[in-house]
C-alpha positions in Angstrom: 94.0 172.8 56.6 95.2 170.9 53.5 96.4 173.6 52.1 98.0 175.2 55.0 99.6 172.0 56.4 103.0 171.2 55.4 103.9 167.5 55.7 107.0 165.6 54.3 107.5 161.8 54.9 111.1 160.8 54.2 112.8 157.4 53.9 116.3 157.2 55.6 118.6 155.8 52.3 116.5 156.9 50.1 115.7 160.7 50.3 118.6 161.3 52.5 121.1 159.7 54.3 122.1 158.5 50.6 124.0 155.3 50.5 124.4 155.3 54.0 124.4 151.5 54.5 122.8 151.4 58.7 120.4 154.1 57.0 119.4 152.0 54.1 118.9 148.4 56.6 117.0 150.1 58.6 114.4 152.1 56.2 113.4 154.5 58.6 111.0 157.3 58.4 111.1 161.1 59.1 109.0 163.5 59.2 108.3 167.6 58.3 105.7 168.6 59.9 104.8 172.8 59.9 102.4 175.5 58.6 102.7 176.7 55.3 101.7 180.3 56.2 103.7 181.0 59.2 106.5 179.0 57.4 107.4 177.4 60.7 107.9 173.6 60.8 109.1 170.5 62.9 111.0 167.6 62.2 109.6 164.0 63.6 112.6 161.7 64.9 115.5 163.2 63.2 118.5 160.7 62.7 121.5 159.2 60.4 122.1 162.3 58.0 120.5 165.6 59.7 122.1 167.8 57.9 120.0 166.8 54.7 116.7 166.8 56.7 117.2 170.5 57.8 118.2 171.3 54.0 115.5 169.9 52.5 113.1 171.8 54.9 115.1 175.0 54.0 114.8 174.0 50.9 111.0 174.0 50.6 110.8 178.0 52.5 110.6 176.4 56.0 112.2 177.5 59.5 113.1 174.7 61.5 111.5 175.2 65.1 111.6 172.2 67.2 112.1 168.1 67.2 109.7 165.4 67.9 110.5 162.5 69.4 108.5 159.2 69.2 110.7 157.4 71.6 114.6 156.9 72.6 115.9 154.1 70.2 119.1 155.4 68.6 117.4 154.7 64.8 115.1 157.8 65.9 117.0 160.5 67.8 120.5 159.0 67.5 123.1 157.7 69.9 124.8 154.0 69.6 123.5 151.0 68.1 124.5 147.8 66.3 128.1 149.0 67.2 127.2 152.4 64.9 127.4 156.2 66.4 124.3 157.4 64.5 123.6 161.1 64.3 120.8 162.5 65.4 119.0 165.4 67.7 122.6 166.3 69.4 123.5 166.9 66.1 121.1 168.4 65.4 121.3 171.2 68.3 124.6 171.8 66.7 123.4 173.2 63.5 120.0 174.9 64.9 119.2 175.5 68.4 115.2 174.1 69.0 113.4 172.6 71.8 113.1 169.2 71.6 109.8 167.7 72.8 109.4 164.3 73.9 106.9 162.1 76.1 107.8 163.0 79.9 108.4 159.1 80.8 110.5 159.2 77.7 113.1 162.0 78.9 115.1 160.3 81.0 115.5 157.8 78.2 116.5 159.9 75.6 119.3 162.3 77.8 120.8 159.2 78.5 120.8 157.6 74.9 121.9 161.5 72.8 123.9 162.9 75.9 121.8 166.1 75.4 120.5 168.1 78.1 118.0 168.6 80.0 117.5 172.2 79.0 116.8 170.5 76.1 114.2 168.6 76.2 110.1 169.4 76.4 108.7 167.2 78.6 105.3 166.5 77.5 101.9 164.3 78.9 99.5 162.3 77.2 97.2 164.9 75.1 99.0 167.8 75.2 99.8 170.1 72.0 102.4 171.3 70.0 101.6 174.2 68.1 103.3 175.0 64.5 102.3 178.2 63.4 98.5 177.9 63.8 99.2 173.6 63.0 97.7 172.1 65.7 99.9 168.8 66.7 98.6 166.4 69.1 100.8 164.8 71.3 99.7 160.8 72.6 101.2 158.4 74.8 101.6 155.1 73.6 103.4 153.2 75.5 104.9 149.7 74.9 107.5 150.1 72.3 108.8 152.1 75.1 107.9 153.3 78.4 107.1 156.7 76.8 106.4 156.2 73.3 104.5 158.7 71.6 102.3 159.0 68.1 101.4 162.5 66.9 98.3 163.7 65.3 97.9 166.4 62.8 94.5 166.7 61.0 93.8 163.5 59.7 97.2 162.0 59.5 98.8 160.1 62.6 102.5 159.6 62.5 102.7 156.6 64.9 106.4 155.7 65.3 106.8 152.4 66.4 104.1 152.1 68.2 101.6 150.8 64.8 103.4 149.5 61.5 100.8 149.0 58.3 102.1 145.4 59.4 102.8 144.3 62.9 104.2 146.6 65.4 107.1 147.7 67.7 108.9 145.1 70.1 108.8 144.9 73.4 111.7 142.7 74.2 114.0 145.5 74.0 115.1 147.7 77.8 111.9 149.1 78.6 109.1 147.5 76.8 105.9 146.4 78.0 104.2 143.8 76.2 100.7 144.2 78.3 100.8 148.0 77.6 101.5 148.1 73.7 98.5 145.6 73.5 96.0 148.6 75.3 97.9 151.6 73.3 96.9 149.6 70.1 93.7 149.2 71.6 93.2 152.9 72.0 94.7 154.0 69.0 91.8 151.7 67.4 89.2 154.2 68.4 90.5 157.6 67.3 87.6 159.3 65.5 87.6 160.1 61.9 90.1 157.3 60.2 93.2 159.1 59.8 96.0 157.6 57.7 99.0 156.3 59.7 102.0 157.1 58.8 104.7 154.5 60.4 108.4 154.8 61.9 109.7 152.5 59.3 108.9 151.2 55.6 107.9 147.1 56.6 105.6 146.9 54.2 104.8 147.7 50.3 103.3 150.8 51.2 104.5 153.6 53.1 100.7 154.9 54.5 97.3 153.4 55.1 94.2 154.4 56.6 93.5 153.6 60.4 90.4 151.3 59.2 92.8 149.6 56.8 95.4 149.0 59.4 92.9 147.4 61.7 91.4 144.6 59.0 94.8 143.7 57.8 97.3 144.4 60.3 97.3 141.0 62.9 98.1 143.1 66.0 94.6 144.1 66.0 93.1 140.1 65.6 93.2 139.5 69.2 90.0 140.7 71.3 91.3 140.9 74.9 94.8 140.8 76.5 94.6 137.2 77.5 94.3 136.4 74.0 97.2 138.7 73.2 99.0 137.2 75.7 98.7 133.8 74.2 99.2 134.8 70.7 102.3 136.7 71.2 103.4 134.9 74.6 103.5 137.8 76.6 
C-alpha cells in the first residue's frame, strides 16, 4: 500500500498559490490523494491557485479524477471571504470536468458558497468509500466545524480538515457550527484503530503531521472527559 499510494500534502503560499497574500495568511493545506498504478488521483479541498494543484499532479504522471471536500468554508472549495473571490472547485470544473464528493449535509452548503451545480456534487454518508484506482478512501462525518464536515481515511493517514488541528481545532462560532457536536466527533475520532497520522486543514502549528496518539496527549481539545466539562471549558 505504501508503495502504491500516492499522497501529496501542499501548503497554500508555499507550494502553490505563490505570493498570493490571502493564500499565504491563511496557510492552508491540500491534498493528492490517488493510486500510483492506475495513475488515477484526487485532490482534497482545492482552493486559491488550482491551476498549480492540477499541474503539479500532472506533473508527477497523475490523472485528476474527482474533488474532496472537507466542508464549505471558502479557504477550502472557494467562493467569497474576507472581502476576497477565492478560486476554487468552480474553477476547477473549468479546467477538468470531475465529480465532486462532499458530505450529504454539506451539499447544500457548498452549491450555495461555489455556485456549482448540483450535477456536481457526490453526495456522500458517514462511512462510505471513494475508490482511487484500487486506493480505498474512507469517507467520515464529522460534524461541528460544520454541519457536514468530513475527515478522510486512507491507510494509516487521516486528512482531517478542520475538524482536528495538531493544536486546537475548528470553530464553531461561524453559520452552521455546533459546538456540542465537534466535542463527540473529536470524541470518535479518538478511537479509530491503528494510530494513523493526521494530517490537518491548515499549518497552526510547527509541524505539519502527527500521529493520532500524539494529537490526543498534547492537543487540549482532547483534555476534557465529558461534554459538561467541554462545555465549561470552552463555554459552549
Amino acid at each position: 500500500m505504501a508503495d502504491q499510494l500516492y499522497f501529496r500534502q501542499l501548503l497554500a503560499g508555499r507550494d502553490f498559490a505563490v505570493g498570493d497574500p490571502v493564500a499565504t495568511q491563511m496557510v492552508n493545506f491540500a491534498y493528492l490523494i490517488g493510486d500510483r498504478e492506475s495513475g488515477e488521483a484526487v485532490l482534497v479541498d482545492p482552493a486559491y491557485a488550482v491551476g498549480d494543484l492540477v499541474e503539479t499532479l500532472e506533473a508527477d504522471g497523475m490523472r485528476l479524477t474527482g474533488v474532496l471536500a472537507t466542508h464549505h468554508h471558502p479557504d477550502h472549495v472557494g467562493g467569497d471571504m474576507m472581502g476576497f473571490s477565492l478560486p476554487g472547485i468552480a474553477e476547477l470544473l473549468a479546467l477538468r470536468q470531475v465529480p465532486i464528493h462532499v458530505n450529504a449535509q454539506e451539499s447544500e452548503w457548498v452549491r450555495r458558497v461555489t455556485g456549482v451545480s448540483d450535477t456536481d456534487l457526490r453526495a456522500h454518508d458517514h462511512d462510505d468509500v471513494v475508490t482511487v484506482g484500487s486506493v480505498d478512501i474512507r469517507l467520515l462525518h464529522t460534524p461541528g466545524h460544520t454541519p457536514g464536515s468530513q475527515c478522510f481515511l486512507v491507510g494509516d493517514r487521516l486528512v482531517s480538515g478542520d475538524t482536528l488541528f495538531l493544536e486546537g481545532c475548528g470553530r464553531t462560532d461561524f453559520p452552521g457550527g455546533d459546538a456540542d457536536a465537534i466535542f463527540r466527533s473529536l470524541q470518535w475520532l479518538a478511537t479509530l484503530p491503528g494510530d494513523p497520522v493526521v494530517y490537518p486543514g491548515h499549518q497552526y502549528s510547527p509541524e505539519s503531521s502527527a500521529s493520532l496518539s500524539r494529537v490526543k496527549s498534547t492537543n487540549f481539545v482532547f483534555r476534557p472527559r465529558s461534554l459538561e466539562e467541554w462545555r465549561r471549558m470552552f463555554g459552549g
